[in-house]
N, C-alpha and C positions, 0 to 999 in steps of 0.2 A: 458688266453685262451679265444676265442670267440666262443659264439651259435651262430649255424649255422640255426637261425630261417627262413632264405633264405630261406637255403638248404632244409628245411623239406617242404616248401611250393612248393619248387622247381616243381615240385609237378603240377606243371606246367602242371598237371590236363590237360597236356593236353589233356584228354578226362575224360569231367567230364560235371554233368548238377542236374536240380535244380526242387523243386515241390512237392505235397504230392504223396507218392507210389499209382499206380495204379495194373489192371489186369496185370501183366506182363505176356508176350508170352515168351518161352525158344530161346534160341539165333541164334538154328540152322533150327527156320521159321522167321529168320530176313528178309529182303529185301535183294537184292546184293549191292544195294547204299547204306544202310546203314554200312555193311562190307568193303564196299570200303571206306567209308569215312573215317575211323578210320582206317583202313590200310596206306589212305593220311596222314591222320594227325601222325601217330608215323613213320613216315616214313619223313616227315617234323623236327619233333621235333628231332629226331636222326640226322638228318646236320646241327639240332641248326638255321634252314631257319626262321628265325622269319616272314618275307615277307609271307612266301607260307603257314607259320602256321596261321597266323591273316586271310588269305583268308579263315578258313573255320569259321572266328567269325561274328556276324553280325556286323556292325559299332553301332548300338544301344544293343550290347550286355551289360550283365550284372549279375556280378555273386552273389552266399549269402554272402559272404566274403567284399562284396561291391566294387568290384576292375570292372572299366569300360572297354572298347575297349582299349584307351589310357592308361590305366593303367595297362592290361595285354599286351599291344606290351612291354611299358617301362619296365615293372620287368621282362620280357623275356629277352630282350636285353641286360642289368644287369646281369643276372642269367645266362647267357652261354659265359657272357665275362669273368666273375668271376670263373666260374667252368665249362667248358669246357670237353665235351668226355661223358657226361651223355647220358646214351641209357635208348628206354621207348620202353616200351612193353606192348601193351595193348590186355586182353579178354571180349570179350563182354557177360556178363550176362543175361540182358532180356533187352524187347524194348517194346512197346507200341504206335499205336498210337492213337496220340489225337486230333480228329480234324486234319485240317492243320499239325497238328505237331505233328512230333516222340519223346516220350522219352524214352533214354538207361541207363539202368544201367552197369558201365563197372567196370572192375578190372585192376589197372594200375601196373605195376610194373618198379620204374625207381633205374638205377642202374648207379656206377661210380668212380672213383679215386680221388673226387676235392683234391686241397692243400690246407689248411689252413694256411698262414704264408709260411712254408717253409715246412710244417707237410703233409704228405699225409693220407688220410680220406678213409676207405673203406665204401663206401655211400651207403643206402638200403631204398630206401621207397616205402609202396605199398599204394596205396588208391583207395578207393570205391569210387563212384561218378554217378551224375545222370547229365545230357544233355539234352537240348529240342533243340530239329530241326526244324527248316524252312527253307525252301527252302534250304537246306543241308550246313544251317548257323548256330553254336552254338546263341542262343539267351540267355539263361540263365544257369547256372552252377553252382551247389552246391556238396559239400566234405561230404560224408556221414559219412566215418572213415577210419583214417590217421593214421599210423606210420611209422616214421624213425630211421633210426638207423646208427649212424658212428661210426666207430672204428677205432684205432689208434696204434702201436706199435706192437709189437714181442706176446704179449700177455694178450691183450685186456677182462675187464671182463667182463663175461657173465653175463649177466643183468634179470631176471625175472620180469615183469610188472603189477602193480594190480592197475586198475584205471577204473570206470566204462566207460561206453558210453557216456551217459548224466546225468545230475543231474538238478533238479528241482532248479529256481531262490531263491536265499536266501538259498541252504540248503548245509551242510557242506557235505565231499567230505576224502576219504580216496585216498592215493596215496603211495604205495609202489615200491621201487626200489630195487630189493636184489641182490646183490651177488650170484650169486650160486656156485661158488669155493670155500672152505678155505681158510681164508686170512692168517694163519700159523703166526702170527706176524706182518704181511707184513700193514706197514699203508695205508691206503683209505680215500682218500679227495673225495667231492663232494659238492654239489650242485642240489636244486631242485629250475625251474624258473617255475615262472605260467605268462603267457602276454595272450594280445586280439587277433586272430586273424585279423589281417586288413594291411594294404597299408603298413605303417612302418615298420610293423613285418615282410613283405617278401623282403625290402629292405634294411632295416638297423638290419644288426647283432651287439649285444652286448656284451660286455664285462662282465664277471664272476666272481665272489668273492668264492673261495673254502674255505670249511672249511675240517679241521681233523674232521674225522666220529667216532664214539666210539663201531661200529656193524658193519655188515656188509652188509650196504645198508642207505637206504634213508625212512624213517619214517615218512610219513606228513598228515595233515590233513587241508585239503583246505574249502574256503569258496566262494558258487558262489554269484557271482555280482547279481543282484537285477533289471536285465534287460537279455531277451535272447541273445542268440549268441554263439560265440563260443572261448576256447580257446586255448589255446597252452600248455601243459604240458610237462616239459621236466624234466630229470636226468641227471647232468654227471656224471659219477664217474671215478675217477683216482686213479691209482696207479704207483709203479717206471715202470712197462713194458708194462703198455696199458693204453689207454682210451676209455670210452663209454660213449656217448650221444645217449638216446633215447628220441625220440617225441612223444605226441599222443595228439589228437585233442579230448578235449571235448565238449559236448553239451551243451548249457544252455538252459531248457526249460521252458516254462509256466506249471502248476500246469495239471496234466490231460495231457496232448501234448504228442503225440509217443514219445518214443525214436528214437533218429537218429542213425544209422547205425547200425540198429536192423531186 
């Protein structure tokens, strides 16, 4: 079976932006531009218009993730040849300006049927996200906190998640996956992946190695890298009549440093 680390990035943010938290204003003393623009753009991303989507990025845009203009037109185009029918829906949180420039906090929520193979995937991801605006051009764009979720079969398990926000560079990390059904006998395979968020990880999905589970869920304890940033934490778990993958994005921070999507 393959992660669908695309899919969770998929995520495709498209409304999403970047920077430390300012004074945020509530959403309903927004501008009208800026409600219109995020009305264009999920409105864009719902015909999968990659063209009319990239018109609201700047050509020198740039996100945390590290992904350029050029490299958010390519893994759009990728990502909706691949999995097609994805709707986004996005609410605007708060907004700010700064200077020259607005930034929003928004709630995105994209939803959808992709196939995997031949398998079809009930697809869920919602993410937080910040935006700065110029001249009603995304210029920079960062993922505050992410989760996805696909499921699979007649009766897919429901999954419970324990994984902080952030963790400090260097410091170990708990990551629970449970079960919350009885498993009644019934065996459970899974898998827990940890990867970097970045360029590869939204384009190339991989391949999984399941093991037999001996509980019911996923037990782990993770260790962060030794550099900020962020990463990708996933669970599968399967059994004979469903599967579940869930994603969530962690922080890595420096010693002292907010948490992100806190």
């Amino acid at each position: 079976m393959q992660s669908l680390s695309l899919s969770s990035a998929v995520v495709l943010s498209a409304v999403v932006g970047s920077g430390d938290r300012l004074m945020a204003a509530p959403p309903e003393t927004a501008p009208d531009s800026v409600l219109e623009f995020i009305t264009n753009l999920d409105a864009a991303a719902n015909q999968a218009d990659v063209r009319q989507v990239m018109q609201h990025y700047s050509p020198e845009f740039r996100s945390a993730d590290g992904l350029s203009y050029r490299d958010m037109e390519n893994t759009l185009t990728t990502l909706w040849e691949q999995y097609p029918g994805l709707t986004y829906e996005t609410q605007l949180l708060s907004w700010e300006q700064d200077g020259d420039a607005i930034v929003t906090e928004t709630m995105t929520l994209i939803t959808g049927t992709p196939l995997v193979g031949d398998r079809p995937f009930e697809f869920t991801s919602t993410l937080e996200a910040r935006q700065r605006l110029v001249d009603s051009e995304i210029v920079e764009q960062e993922i505050l906190a992410e989760e996805t979720v696909l499921m699979s079969g007649s009766n897919p398990p429901t999954v419970q998640i324990n994984l902080p926000t952030s963790v400090t560079i260097g410091r170990s990390f708990s990551f629970d996956a449970i079960v919350m059904e009885p498993l009644a006998g019934e065996r459970l395979m899974g898998v827990a992946i940890d990867e970097p968020v970045d360029l590869a990880g939204y384009l190339d999905p991989m391949d999984v190695q399941l093991t037999v589970l001996p509980a019911g869920g996923l037990f782990k304890i993770g260790q962060a890298p030794v550099t900020p940033g962020s990463r990708w934490i996933s669970a599968v778990l399967v059994r004979e009549d469903g599967i579940t993958m869930v994603t969530r994005r962690l922080h890595i921070v420096r010693p002292g440093e907010a948490p992100r999507g806190s």
